[in-house]
N, C-alpha and C positions, 0 to 999 in steps of 0.2 A: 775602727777595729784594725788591729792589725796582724797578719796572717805571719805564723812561723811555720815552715816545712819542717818534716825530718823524714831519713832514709832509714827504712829500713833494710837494712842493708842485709840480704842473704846469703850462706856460701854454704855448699853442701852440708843445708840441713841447721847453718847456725846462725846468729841474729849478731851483725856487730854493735856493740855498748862501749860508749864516748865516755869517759870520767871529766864531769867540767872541774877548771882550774880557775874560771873567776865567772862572774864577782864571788868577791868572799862570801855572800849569801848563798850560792848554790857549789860555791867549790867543794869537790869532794862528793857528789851527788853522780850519778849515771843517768846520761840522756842518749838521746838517740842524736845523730847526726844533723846537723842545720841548721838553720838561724834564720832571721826574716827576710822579709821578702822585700826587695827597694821601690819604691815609686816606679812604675810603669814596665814591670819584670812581669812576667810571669810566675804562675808557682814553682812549673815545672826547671824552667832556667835559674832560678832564685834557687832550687836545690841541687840543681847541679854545678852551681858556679858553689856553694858553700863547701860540698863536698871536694871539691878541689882546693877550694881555700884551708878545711880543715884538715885534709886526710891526703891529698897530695893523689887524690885517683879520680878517674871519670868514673861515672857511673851510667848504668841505664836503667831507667826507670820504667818499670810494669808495668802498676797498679794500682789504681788509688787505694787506700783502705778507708771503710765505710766510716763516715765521721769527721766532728770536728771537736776539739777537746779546749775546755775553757784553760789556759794557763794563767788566769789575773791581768792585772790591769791593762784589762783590755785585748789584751791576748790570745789568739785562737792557734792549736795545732792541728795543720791538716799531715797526713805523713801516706808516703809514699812506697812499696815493697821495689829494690833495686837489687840489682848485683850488679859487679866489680865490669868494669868493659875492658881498666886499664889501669895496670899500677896495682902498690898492694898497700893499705891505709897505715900513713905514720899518725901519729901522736903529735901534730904542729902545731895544734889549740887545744889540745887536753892534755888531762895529765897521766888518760893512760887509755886502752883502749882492750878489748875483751872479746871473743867470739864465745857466746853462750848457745850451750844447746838447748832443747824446751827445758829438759829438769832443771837447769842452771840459772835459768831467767831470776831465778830470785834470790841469787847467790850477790848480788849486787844490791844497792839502795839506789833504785830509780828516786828522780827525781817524781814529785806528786805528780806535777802534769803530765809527766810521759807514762807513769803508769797504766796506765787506762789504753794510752793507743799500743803501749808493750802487750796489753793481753790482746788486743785488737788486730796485731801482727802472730799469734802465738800460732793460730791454724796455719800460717801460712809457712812453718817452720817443720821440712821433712825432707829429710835426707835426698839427694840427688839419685834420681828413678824411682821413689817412693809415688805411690798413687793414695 
């Protein structure tokens, strides 16, 4: 099996959404943040080393969210609730990048696998001081 992370990535109250640019299969699609995980990484470093890789920012990470999400062949997404520690996210491996708020979440075409963990992230999406 092997394990793909993603961030969810929070800022007062919005969810950052990644537009993939390749492969041509899923180009043009919205995911969340991440990619897999390398032999002998952890999940947690394997998502923070991607976030840097993709988005040019560090992040810190939560919380897990409850779940693993089949993405095919062989595939599993475990995904994580972050915010920003450093840096503000460019578009370095995608082709565009989006902060949605809850009503917006579907203002975009997730990709299939990430849908399921995008609803799975939606509670956790509430405005900064919201209870």
């Amino acid at each position: 099996m092997v394990i793909v992370v993603g961030a969810a990535i929070i800022s007062d109250g919005r969810l950052l959404a990644a537009q993939r640019a390749a492969p041509a299969s899923l180009a043009g699609g919205w995911e969340l943040p991440g990619g897999k995980v390398d032999p002998g990484e952890s999940d947690e470093a394997a998502l923070i080393r991607e976030c840097k890789e993709e988005l040019d920012v560090l992040v810190e990470l939560l919380e897990r969210v409850e779940g693993d999400w089949p993405l095919g062949e062989g595939k599993v997404l475990r995904v994580w609730t972050a915010r920003l520690s450093q840096g503000e996210p460019v578009a370095l491996e995608h082709m565009a990048l989006r902060w949605l708020a809850p009503a917006e979440l579907g203002d975009v075409a997730w990709l299939p696998g990430d849908l399921p963990a995008v609803e799975a992230v939606r509670p956790y999406l509430r405005p900064s001081g919201a209870s």
